[in-house]
C-alpha positions as a Markdown table, in Angstrom:
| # | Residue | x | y | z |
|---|---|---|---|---|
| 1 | Unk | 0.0 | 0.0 | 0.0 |
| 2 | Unk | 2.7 | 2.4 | 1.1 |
| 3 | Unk | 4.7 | 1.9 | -1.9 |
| 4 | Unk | 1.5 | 2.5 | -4.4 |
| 5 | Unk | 1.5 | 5.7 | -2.5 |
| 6 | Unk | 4.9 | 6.3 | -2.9 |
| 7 | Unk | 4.7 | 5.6 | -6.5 |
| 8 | Unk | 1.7 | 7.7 | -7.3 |
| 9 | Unk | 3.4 | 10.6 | -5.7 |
| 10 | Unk | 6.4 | 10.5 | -7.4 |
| 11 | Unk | 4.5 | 10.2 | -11.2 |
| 12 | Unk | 2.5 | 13.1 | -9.9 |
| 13 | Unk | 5.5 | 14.7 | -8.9 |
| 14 | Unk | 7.1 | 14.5 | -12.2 |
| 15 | Unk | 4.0 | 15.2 | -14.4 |
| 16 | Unk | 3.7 | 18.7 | -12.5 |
| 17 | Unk | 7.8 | 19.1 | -13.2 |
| 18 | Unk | 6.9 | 17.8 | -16.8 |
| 19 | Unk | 3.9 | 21.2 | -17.2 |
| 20 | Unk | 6.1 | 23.4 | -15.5 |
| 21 | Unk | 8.8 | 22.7 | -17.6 |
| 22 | Unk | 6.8 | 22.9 | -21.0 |
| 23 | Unk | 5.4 | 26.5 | -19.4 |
| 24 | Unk | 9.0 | 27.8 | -19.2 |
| 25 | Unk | 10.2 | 26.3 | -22.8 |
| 26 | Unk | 6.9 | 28.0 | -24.0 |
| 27 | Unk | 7.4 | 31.3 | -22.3 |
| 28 | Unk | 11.6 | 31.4 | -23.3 |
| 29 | Unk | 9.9 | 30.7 | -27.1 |
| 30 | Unk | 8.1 | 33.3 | -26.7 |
| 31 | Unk | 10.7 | 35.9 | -25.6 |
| 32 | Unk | 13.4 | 34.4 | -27.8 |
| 33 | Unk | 10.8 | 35.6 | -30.6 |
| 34 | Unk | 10.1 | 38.6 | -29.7 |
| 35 | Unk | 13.5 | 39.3 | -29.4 |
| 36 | Unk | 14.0 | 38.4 | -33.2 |
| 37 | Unk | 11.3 | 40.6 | -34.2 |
| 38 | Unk | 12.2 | 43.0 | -31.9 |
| 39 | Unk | 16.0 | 43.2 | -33.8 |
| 40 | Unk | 14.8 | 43.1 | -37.2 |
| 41 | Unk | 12.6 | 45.8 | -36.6 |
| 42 | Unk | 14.8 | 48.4 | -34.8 |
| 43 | Unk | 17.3 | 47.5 | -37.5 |
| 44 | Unk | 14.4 | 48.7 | -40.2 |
| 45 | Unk | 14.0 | 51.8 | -38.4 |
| 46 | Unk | 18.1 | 52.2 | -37.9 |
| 47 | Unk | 18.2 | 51.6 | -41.6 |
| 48 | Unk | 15.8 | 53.9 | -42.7 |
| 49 | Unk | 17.0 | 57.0 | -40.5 |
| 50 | Unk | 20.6 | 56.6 | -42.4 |
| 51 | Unk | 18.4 | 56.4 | -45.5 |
| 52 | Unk | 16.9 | 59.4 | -44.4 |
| 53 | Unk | 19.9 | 61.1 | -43.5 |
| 54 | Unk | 21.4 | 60.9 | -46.6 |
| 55 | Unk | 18.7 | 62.1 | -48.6 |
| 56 | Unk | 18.8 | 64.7 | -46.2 |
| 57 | Unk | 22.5 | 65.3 | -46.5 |
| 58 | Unk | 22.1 | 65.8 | -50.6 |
| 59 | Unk | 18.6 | 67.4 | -50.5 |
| 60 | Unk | 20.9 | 70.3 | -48.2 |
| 61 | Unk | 23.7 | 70.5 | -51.1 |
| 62 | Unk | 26.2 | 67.5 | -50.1 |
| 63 | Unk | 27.9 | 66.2 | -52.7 |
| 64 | Unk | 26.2 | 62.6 | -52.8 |
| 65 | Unk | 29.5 | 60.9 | -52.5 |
| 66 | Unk | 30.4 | 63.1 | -49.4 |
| 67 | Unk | 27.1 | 62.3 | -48.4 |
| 68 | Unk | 27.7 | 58.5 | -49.1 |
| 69 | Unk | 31.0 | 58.5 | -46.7 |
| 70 | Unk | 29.6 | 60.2 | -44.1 |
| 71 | Unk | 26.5 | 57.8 | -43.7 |
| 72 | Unk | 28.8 | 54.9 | -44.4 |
| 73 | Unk | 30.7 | 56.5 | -41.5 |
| 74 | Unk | 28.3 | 56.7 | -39.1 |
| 75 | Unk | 27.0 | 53.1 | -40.0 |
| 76 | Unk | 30.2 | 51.5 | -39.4 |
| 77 | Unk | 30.6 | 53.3 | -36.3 |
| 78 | Unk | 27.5 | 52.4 | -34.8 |
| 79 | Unk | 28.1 | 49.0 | -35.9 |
| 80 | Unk | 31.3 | 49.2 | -34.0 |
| 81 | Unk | 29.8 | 50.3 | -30.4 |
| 82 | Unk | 27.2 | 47.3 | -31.0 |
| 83 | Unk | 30.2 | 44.9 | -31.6 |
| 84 | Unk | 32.1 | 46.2 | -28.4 |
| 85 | Unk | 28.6 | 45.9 | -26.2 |
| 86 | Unk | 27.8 | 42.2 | -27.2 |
| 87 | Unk | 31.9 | 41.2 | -26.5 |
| 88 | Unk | 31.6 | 42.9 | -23.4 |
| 89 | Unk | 28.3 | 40.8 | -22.5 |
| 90 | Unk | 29.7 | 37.2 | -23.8 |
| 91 | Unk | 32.8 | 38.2 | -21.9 |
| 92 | Unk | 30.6 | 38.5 | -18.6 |
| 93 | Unk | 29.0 | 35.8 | -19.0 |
| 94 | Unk | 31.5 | 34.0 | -20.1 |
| 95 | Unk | 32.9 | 35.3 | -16.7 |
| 96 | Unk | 30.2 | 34.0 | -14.7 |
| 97 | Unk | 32.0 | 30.8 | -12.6 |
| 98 | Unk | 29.7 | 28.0 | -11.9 |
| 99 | Unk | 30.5 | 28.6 | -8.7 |
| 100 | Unk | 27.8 | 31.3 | -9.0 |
| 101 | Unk | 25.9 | 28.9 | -10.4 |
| 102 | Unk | 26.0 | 26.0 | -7.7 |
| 103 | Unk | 25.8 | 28.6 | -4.8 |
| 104 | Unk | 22.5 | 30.0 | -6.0 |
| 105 | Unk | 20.9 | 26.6 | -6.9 |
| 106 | Unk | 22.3 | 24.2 | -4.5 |
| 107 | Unk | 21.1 | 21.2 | -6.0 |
| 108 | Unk | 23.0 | 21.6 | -9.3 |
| 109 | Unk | 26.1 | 21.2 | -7.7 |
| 110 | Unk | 25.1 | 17.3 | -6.6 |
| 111 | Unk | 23.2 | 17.2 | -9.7 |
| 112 | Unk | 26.6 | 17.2 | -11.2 |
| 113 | Unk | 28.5 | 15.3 | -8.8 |
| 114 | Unk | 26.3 | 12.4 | -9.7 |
| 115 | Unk | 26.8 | 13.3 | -13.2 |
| 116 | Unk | 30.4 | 13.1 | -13.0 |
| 117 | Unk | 30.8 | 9.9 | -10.7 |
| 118 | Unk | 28.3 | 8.1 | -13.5 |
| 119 | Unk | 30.6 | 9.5 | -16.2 |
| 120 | Unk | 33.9 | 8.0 | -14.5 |
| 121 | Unk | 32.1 | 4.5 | -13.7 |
| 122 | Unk | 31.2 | 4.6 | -17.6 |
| 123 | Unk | 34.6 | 5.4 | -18.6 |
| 124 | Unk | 36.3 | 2.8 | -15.9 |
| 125 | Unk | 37.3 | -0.7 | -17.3 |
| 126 | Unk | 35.2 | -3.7 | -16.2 |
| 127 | Unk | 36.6 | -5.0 | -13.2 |
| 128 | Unk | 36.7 | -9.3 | -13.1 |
| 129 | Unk | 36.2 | -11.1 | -9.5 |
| 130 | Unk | 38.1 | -14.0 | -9.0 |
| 131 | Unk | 36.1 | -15.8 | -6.3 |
């Protein structure tokens, strides 16, 4: 009786971790698609202000070659400061021990002990008794 019990918990147990875990892939889908759209689109509008600017730029009496180099300019520099602020982003994360990691979320840190012990008896030869 006690282990029926036992074993209807733990299905239930892992059937609530099974929704909970299809809620956060659904909701990291949704962000990770926003984000996309979210990119394309202020890369539109980016786009269309250096358009702009050097219609601008000739409809004032630039030369449209002067024109060309100074939007080409300003392109490559913004391009630039976006580079620099996604290194410096991978390099923090990159940064971020997994010491951080395991000291927020405890359990990771056996989570991976067990990992690693299954790992070495994997890897280990098969040991023969002589009896």
């Amino acid at each position: 009786m006690l282990d029926k019990l036992i074993g209807l918990t733990t299905i239930g147990s892992t059937l609530a971790g099974l929704t909970m875990l299809q809620r956060f892939l659904a909701g990291v889908t949704g962000v990770l698609a926003l984000t996309v759209v979210s990119a394309l689109m202020s890369g539109l509008i980016l786009m269309g202000g250096f358009i702009t600017a050097y219609f601008t730029l000739v409809h004032y009496g630039v030369e449209p070659m002067l024109a060309a180099l100074t939007v080409t300019s300003a392109t490559c520099m913004v391009t630039a400061l976006l580079i620099i602020f996604t290194l410096i982003k991978v390099r923090r994360l990159k940064e971020m021990s997994q010491h951080h990691l395991y000291r927020d979320v405890p359990s990771l840190a056996h989570i991976g002990d067990i990992a690693s012990a299954f790992i070495k008896g994997l890897k280990a030869s098969p040991v023969t008794r002589r009896d």
